[in-house]
C-alpha positions in Angstrom: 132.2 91.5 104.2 134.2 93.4 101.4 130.9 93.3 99.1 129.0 94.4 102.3 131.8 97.8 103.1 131.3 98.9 99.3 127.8 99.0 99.1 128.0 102.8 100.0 129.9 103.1 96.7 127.5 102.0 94.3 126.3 105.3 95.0 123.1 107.6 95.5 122.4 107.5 92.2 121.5 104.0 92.5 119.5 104.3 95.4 117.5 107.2 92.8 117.6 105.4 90.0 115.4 102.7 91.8 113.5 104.7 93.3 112.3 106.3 89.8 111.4 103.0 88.5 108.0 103.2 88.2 107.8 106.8 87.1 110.5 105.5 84.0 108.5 106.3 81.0 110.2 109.7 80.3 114.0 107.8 81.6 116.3 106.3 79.9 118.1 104.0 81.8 121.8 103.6 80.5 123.9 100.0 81.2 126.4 101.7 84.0 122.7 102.1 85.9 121.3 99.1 84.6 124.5 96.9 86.4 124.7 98.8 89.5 120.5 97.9 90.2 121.7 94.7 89.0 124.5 94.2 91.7 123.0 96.0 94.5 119.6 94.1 94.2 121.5 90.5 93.9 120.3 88.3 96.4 123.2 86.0 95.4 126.0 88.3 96.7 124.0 88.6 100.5 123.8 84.9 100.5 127.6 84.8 100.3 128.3 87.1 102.7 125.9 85.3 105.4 127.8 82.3 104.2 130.9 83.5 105.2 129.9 84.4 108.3 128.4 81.3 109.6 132.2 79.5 107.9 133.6 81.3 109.9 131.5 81.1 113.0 131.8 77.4 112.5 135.7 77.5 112.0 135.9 78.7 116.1 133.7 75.6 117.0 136.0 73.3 115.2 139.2 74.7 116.8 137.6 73.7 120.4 137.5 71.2 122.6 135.1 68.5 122.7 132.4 69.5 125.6 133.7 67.4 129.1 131.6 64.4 130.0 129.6 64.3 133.2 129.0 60.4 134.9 126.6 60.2 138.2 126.3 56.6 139.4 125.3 53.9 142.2 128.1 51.5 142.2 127.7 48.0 144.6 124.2 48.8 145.7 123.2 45.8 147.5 120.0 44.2 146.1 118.5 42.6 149.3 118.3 45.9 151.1 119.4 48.7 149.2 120.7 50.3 151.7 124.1 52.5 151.2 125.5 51.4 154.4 125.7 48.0 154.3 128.5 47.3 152.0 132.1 48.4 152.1 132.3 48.8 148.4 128.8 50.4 147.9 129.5 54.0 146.5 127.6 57.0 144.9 130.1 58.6 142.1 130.5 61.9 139.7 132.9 61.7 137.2 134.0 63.8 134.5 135.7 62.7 131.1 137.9 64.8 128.7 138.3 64.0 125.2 141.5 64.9 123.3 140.8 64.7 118.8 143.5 63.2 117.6 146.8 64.8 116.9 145.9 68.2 115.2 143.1 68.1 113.9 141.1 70.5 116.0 143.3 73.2 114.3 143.6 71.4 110.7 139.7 71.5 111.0 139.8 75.1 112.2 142.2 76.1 109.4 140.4 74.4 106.4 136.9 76.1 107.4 138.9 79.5 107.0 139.7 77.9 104.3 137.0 77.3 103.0 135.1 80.9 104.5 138.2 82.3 102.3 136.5 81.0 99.1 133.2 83.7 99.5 134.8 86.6 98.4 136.5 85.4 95.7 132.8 83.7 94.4 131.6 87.2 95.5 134.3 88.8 93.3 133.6 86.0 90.4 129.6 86.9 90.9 130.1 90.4 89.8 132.0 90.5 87.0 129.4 87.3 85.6 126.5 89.8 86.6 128.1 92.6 84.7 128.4 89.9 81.8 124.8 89.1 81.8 123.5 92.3 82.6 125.4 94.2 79.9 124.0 91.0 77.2 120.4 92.0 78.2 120.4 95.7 78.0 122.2 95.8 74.2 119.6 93.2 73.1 117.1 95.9 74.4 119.4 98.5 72.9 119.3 96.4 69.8 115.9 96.2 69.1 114.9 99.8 70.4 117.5 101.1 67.7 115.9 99.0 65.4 112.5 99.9 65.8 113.7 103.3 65.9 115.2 102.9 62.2 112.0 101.4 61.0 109.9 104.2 62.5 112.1 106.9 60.9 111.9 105.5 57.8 108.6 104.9 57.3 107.9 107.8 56.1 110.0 107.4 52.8 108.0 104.6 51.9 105.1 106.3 52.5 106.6 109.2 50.2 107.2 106.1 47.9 103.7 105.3 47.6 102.5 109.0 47.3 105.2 109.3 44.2 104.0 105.9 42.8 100.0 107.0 43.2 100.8 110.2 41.3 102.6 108.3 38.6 99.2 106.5 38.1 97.3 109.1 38.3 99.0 110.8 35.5 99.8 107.7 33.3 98.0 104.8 31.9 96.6 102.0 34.2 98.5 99.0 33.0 101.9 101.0 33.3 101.3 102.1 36.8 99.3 100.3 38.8 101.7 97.6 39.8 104.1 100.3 41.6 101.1 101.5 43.6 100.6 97.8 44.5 104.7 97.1 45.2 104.7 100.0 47.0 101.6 99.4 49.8 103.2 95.9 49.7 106.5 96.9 50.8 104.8 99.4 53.5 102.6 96.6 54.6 106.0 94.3 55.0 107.5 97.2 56.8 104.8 97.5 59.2 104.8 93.6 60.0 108.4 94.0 60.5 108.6 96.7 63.1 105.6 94.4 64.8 108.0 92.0 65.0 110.9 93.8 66.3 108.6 95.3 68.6 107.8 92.0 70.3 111.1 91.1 70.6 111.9 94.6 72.3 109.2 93.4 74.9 110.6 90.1 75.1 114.1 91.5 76.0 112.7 94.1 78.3 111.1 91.2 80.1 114.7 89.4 80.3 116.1 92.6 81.6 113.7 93.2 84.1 114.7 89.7 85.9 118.0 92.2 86.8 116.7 95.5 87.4 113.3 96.1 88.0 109.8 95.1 87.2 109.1 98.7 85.2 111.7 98.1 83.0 109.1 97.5 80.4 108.1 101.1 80.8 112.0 102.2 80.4 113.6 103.1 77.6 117.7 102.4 77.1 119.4 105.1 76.6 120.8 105.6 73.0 124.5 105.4 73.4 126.9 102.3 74.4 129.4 102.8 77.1 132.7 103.6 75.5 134.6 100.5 77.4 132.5 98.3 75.1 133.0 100.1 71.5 136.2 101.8 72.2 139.3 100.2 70.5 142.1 100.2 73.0 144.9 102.5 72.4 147.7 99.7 73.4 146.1 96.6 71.9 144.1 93.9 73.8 146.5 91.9 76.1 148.1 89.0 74.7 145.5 86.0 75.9 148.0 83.2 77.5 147.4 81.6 80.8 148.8 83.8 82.6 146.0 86.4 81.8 143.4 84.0 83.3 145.3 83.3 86.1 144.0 86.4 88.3 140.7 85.9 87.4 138.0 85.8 90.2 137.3 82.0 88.9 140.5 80.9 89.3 141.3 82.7 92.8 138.2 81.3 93.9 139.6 77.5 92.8 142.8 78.0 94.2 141.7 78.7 97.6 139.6 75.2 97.0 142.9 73.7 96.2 144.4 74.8 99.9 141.0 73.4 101.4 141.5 70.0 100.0 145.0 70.4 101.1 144.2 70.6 104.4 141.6 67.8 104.3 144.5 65.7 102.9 146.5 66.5 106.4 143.1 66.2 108.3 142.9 62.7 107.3 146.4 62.3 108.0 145.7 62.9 111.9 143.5 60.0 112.1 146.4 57.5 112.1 147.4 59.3 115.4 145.5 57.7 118.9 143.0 59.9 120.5 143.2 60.5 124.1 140.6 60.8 127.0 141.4 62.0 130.4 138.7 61.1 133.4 138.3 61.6 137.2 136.0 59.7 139.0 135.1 60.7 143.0 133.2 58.0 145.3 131.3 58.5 148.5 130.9 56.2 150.6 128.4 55.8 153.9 128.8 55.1 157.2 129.6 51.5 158.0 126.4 50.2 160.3 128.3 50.6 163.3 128.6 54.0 162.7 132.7 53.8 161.7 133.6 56.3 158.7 134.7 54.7 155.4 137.4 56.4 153.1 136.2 57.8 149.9 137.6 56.5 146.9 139.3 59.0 144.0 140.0 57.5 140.6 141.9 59.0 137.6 142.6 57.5 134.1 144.0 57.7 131.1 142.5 56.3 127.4 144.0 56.0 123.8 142.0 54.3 121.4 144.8 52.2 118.9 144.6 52.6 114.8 145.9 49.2 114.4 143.7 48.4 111.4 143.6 51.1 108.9 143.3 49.6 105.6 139.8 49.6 105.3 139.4 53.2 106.7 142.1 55.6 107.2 143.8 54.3 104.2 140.7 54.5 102.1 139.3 58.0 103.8 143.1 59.3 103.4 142.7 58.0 99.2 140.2 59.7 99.0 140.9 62.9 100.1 144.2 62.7 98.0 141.7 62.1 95.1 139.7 65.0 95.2 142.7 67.3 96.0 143.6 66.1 92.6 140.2 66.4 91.3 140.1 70.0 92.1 143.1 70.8 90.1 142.5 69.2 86.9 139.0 71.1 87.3 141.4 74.6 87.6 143.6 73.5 84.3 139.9 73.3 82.5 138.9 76.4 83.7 141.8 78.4 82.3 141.6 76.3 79.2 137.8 77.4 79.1 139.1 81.0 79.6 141.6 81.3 77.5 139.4 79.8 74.7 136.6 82.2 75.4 139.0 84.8 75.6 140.1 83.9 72.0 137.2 83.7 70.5 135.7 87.1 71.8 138.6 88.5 70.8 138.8 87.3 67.1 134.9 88.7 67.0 135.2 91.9 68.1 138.2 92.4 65.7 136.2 91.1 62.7 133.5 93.1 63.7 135.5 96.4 63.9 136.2 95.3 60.3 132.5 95.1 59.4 131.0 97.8 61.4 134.1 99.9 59.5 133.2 99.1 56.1 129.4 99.8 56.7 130.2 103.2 58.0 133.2 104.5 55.9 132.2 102.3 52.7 128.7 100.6 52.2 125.9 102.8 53.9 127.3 106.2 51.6 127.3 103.6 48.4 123.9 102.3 49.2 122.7 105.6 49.9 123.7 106.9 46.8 122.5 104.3 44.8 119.1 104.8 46.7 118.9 108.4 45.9 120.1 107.5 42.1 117.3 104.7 41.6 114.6 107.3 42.9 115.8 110.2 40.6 115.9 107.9 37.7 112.5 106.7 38.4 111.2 110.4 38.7 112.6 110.9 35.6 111.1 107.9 33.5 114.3 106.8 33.1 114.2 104.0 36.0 112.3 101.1 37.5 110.3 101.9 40.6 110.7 98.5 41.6 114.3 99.2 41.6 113.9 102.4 44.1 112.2 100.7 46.1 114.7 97.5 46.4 117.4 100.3 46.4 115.4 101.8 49.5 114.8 98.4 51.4 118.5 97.8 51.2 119.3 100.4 52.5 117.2 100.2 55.5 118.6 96.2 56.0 122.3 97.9 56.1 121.1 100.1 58.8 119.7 97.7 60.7 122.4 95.2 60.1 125.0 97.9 61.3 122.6 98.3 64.4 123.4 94.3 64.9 127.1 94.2 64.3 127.3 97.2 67.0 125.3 95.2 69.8 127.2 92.2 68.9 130.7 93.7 69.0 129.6 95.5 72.6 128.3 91.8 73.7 131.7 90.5 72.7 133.5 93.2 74.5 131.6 92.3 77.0 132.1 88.7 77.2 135.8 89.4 76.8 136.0 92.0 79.7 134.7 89.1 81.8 136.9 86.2 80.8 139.8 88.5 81.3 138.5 89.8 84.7 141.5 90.9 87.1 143.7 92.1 83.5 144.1 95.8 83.2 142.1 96.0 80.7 138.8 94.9 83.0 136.2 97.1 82.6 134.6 99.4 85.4 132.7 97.0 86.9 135.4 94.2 87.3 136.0 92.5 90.8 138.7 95.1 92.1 136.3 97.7 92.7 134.5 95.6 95.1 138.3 94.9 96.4 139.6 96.4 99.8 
């Protein structure tokens, strides 16, 4: 029900940006919009809370009593003449029979399907951080190949400015010595062109992807340009020290913990069935007229039942075994999880730093050099002192570093990603970690 009371704060905007889905082609829709669609549309997080309910709707019919028994019955009808009279011991009976579950189990029961209703909105909580996750991979592949497209699109025109420079260098020099630039150069264009064909169908593939999340228009949409900060931003203090206890308080892990009470209590549920169960009955008979017309007594009976658990070793031994077993089961699963966490959490972490590395050398370092040395090759090759091949190799690099930096930025913003959601429930969780969807 938590995931239910916050659905107000995902916001109008949300319910807007929907709504301007198929009217997207002059949007942009940006990742914060993209993950709110994302979590408000996610039939996944309804389930859970209908699951919940009916857990815990089922917890109040285990803690109850076992519905009382109703008995109506002839007893010592005489065959030869039926008749209800003719016997002393010839009775019509009701009777009614209370069963007692053994020891307590009807509130062990009761407690582990709490228990186990307690699970949902950790899952709940684990569900959107893992949406966030996903969602946020999809979009920056979009962003990815948008950006690259866009690169290839804006540059175009240089190598069309190449080939206009190389036709006016044949035009004004001798065949032999020209001609192959004008051929490298519509080459290279041609190369370009197949390329951003390319790119482009991988931008509609990852539209496609993304649409599975936020709407079927989405092919119509265009990301928006720039990357949340939480996903590119270098954090003023340092990442937090990965160890287990980061992954302790993550959603995951909460969720497994509560599975470890559950099996807990199933442990003490079997327990109870070493204890008798008891059943309580009353029984009332009526009995007719004798034929001489005398009254006869009625007859009142009460009892008392206990079944004996004499022979356990081939049940509640075993059934109490096994519920040890997968108590035990459930917490080795919990040490792999963290171990999976703490892992991931590593490995994210070493990417994103060697990535800053890259994306820092590109920007501060490589793009001005190869810029440079693309102007230089075209000057020299204006000036018959240079190699148009050269320029346009200078030029092609260029482009490649550009679209290489595009690459390393998506990538670190995946890794942030990835990281934000292995570390879910750390201060460093990003906006749309579990505790917003927290009372």
């Amino acid at each position: 029900m938590r995931y239910l009371r916050h659905l107000p704060k995902l916001g109008m905007a949300t319910m807007l940006a929907i709504s301007a889905l198929p009217a997207a082609a002059q949007q942009e829709l940006d990742l914060t919009a993209a993950i709110e669609i994302a979590l408000q549309d996610d039939p996944w997080l309804q389930g859970s809370v209908y699951q919940e309910q009916a857990l815990r709707e089922d917890a109040v019919a285990q803690g109850a009593l076992p519905d009382p028994r109703l008995t109506l019955g002839l007893a010592n009808l005489p065959t030869d003449t039926f008749d209800l009279g003719q016997e002393a011991m010839t009775q019509t009976t009701i009777g009614f029979t209370q069963r007692f579950p053994r020891g307590d189990s009807r509130h062990i029961a009761k407690a582990r399907v709490l228990q186990m209703a307690s699970i949902q909105p950790r899952q709940r909580d684990n569900r959107v951080v893992k949406v966030t996750e996903t969602v946020s991979h999809l979009w920056l592949d979009v962003w990815r190949a948008q950006q690259s497209v866009q690169l290839i699109e804006s540059n175009r025109g240089l190598f069309e400015q190449l080939e206009d420079v190389a036709q006016a260098g044949y035009r004004s020099a001798t065949m032999g010595a020209r001609l192959q630039d004008v051929i490298r150069a519509s080459v290279e264009l041609t190369r370009l062109d197949d390329r951003l064909t390319a790119l482009t169908a991988e931008l509609n593939s990852s539209r496609e992807a993304l649409a599975e999340w936020v709407a079927s228009r989405v092919d119509q949409m265009a990301v928006a340009n720039t990357i949340p900060s939480y996903l590119t931003a270098v954090p003023a203090n340092g990442r937090p020290r990965v160890d287990s206890a980061l992954a302790i308080d993550h959603p995951m892990i909460r969720a497994t913990d509560k599975l470890i009470e559950t099996r807990a209590l199933e442990v003490d549920l079997a327990r109870q069935a070493y204890k008798p169960e008891w059943s309580l009955s009353a029984q009332y008979g009526y009995r007719d007229k004798a034929p001489n017309g005398q009254d006869r007594a009625d007859f009142f009976s009460v009892g008392i039942s206990v079944d004996l658990p004499l022979f356990t070793g081939n049940r509640q031994d075993r059934n109490l075994n096994a519920s040890v077993a997968r108590a035990e089961a459930v917490k080795t699963e919990r040490t792999l999880q963290l171990r999976q966490l703490q892992a991931s959490a590593r490995s994210a972490r070493v990417r994103i730093e060697r990535l800053d590395e890259r994306i820092t050398r590109y920007r501060e370092t490589l793009l001005p050099q190869m810029e440079q040395q693309a102007e230089a090759a075209l000057s020299a090759y204006n000036s018959d002192d240079g190699d148009f091949a050269e320029a346009v190799r200078a030029r092609i690099a260029e482009l490649n570093a550009r679209i290489e930096l595009v690459q390393m930025v998506a990538e670190r913003a995946k890794s942030q990603a990835s990281f934000n959601y292995v570390t879910a429930g750390a201060d460093n969780a990003s906006p749309f970690s579990s505790t917003r969807y927290q009372d």
